[in-house]
N, C-alpha and C positions, 0 to 999 in steps of 0.2 A: 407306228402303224396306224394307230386309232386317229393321230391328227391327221394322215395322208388321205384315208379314206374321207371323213369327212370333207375335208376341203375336192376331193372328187366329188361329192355329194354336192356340195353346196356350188361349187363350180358348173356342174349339170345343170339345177336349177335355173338357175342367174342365167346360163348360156341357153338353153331355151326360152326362155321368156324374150333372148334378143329376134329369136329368129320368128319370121311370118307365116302363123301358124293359120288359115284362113277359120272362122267360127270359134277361135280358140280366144284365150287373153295373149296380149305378147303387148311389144312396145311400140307398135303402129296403133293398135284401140285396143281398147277395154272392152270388157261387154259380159252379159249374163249378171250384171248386178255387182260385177267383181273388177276390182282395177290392178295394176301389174304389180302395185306397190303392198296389197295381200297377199303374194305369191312372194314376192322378196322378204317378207315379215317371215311367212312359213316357211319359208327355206331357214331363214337367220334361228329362228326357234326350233326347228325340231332336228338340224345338224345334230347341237350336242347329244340331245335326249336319243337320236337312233345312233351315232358313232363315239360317243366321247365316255369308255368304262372306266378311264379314270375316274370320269367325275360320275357316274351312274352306278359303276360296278360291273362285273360281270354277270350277264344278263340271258334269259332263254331267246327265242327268236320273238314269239310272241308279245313277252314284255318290252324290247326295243319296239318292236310295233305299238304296242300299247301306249307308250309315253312318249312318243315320238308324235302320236297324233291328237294326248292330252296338252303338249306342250302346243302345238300349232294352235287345237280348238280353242286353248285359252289366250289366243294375240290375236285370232281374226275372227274364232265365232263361227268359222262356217268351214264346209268343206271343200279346201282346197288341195290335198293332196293326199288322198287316202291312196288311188292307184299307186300313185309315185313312191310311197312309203312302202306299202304291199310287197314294191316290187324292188326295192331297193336294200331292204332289210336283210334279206338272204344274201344278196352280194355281201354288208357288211361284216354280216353275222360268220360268213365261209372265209372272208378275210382275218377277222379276229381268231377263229378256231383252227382252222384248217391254214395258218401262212406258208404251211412248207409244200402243200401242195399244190397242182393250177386249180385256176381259179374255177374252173368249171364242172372239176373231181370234187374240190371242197362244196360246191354247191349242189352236187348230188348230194352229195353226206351230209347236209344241214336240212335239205327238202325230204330226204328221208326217213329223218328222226324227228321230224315234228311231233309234237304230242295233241292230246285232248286240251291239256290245259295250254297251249300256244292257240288252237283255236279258240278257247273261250277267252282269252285276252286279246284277241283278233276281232271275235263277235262285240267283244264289250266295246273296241273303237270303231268298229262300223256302227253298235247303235249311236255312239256319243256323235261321231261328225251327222251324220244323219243322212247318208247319199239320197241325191233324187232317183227315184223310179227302181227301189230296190224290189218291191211286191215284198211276195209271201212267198215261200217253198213249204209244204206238205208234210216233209220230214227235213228236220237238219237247217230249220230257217234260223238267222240269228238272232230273233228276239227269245231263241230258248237254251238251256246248257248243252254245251255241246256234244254225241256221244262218241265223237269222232275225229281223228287227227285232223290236223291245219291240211296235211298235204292232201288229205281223205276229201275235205269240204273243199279245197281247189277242184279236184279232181270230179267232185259231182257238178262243181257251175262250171268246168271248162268247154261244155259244150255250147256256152252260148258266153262266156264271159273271158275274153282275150286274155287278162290277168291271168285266171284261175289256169288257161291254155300254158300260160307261160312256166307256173309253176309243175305244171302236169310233164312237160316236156323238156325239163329242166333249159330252158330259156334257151332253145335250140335256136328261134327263127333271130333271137337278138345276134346270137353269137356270128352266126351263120351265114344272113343275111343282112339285117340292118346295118351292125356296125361293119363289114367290110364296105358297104356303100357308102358313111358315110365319112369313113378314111377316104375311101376312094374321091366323093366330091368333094369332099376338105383340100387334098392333093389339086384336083384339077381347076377348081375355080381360086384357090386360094383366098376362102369367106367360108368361115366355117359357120358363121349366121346360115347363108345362104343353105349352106351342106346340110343341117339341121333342118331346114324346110323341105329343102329333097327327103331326110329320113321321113317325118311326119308324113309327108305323102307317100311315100311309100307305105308306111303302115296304114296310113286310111283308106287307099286305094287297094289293098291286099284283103283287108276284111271286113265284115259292117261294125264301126267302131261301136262298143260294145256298152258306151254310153247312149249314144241315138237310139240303139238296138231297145235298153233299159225302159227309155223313157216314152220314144215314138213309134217303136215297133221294127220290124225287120224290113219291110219296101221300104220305109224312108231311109233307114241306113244301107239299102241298098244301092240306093236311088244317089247319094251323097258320093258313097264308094265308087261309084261307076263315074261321076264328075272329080272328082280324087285320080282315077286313073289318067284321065284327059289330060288334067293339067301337071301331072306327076310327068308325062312322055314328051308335054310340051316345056316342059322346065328343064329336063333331061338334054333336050336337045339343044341348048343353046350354051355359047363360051361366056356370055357376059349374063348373069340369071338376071340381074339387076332390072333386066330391058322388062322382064315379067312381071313388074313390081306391081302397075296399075289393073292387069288380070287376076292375081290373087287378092289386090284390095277390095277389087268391085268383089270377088266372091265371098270375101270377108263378111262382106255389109252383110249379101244377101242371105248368107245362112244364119246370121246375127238377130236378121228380119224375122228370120221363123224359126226365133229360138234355139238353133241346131246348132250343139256345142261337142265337136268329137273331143271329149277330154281322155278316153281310153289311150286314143292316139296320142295326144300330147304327154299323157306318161309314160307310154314306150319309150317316145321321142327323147324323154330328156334320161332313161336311162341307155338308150343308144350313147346319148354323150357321156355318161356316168362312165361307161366301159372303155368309152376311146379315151377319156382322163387315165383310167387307172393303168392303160396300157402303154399310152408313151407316157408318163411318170412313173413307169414301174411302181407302182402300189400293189400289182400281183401279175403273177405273169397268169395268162389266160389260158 
């Protein structure tokens, strides 16, 4: 089970990066200082350390988190997939514990029993990668011990932090929504590249990605979301996406130009594909 999962994880990975994420890294450009070939290193390093208990041991959630994103900061130095871990880790973690149940009952039951001490091994990898434009919170920021469960400190950023939403709501809008879409564009365009670009739009077109939000404020990631939706209805609508290709590149550049990088969305997006792997590989039923 612990190889199956992984290689759904690392499969996600690798299959995001193929697809045109506009602002984002993928394998049409690079950009934000980062190139696609640090996103394949972090996927290759932190597999084992979040799915491999053979070789790790069995583990709380927090600690998979934890050394999943020691193992990454020490091959690339910077952060490249703190969401994507964040959000991936309870999937593993409800696979390892929970295999006789679905997948989405086991993730109740893992989001539930967080502890103090999974957020303070939570807190300790977000100060280590170092995300941009975290600020301060008041009570409960994570340069201090934590006095409150993981699901608790979800649950206070979820009003402005899509992550934290997801943990809050036990990953309703993935189950629910993202991934039926993007089985369904997978089916109808037969490019699952492509289908993966549909999810990502969708999720940046849904809400102000929670990156932009962080670092530029709420009108520019509004402002981004509302051109997300345009091009999400006009990609929608076509049998061959492919023809779309020079509309999402020019938007590429331009949000590249002012620095606007929806990375919240791009970790949804690749655990939209983490879910459609584990589901037709039967790694769990859902």
């Amino acid at each position: 089970m612990n190889t199956q999962i992984q290689t759904a994880y690392l499969q996600a990975c690798l299959a995001e990066l193929e697809a045109l994420k506009p602002g984002n890294v993928h394998i049409f450009a690079d950009g934000h200082g980062m190139q696609v070939q640090h996103f394949v290193e972090s996927a290759r390093v932190s597999a084992p350390a979040l799915c491999d208990d053979a070789q790790f041991g069995k583990r709380s959630l927090g600690q998979r988190i934890l050394q999943a994103l020691q193992a990454t900061y020490s091959q690339v130095g910077c952060n490249t997939n703190l969401g994507i871990v964040l959000l991936a880790a309870p999937l593993v973690q409800a696979t390892v514990d929970y295999a006789a149940l679905p997948l989405k009952t086991g993730l109740q039951q893992v989001l539930q029993q967080t502890t103090v001490e999974d957020a303070a091994a939570v807190y300790a990898g977000i100060r280590l990668v170092n995300p941009a434009g975290m600020g301060q919170r008041s009570e409960h920021d994570v340069s201090e011990a934590p006095q409150i469960t993981l699901l608790q400190a979800m649950h206070l950023a979820s009003a402005q932090d899509e992550i934290g939403r997801q943990y809050n709501e036990g990953y309703a809008r993935l189950f629910e929504e993202a991934l039926p879409l993007y089985l369904e564009q997978c089916q109808r365009w037969e490019r699952p590249a492509w289908a993966l670009t549909a999810a990502y739009l969708y999720w940046l077109s849904s809400v102000p990605d929670s990156h932009i939000v962080r670092k530029y404020g709420l009108q520019t990631a509004h402002e981004v979301q509302t051109t997300a939706g345009q091009h999400y209805q006009a990609l929608l609508a076509l049998d061959n996406p492919k023809t779309y290709l020079p509309a999402l590149l020019a938007w590429d550049q331009a949000l590249k130009a002012e620095r606007l990088n929806p990375g919240t969305s791009a970790d949804l997006t690749v655990i939209t594909a983490m879910l459609a792997t584990m589901q037709t590989t039967g790694v769990h039923t859902l």
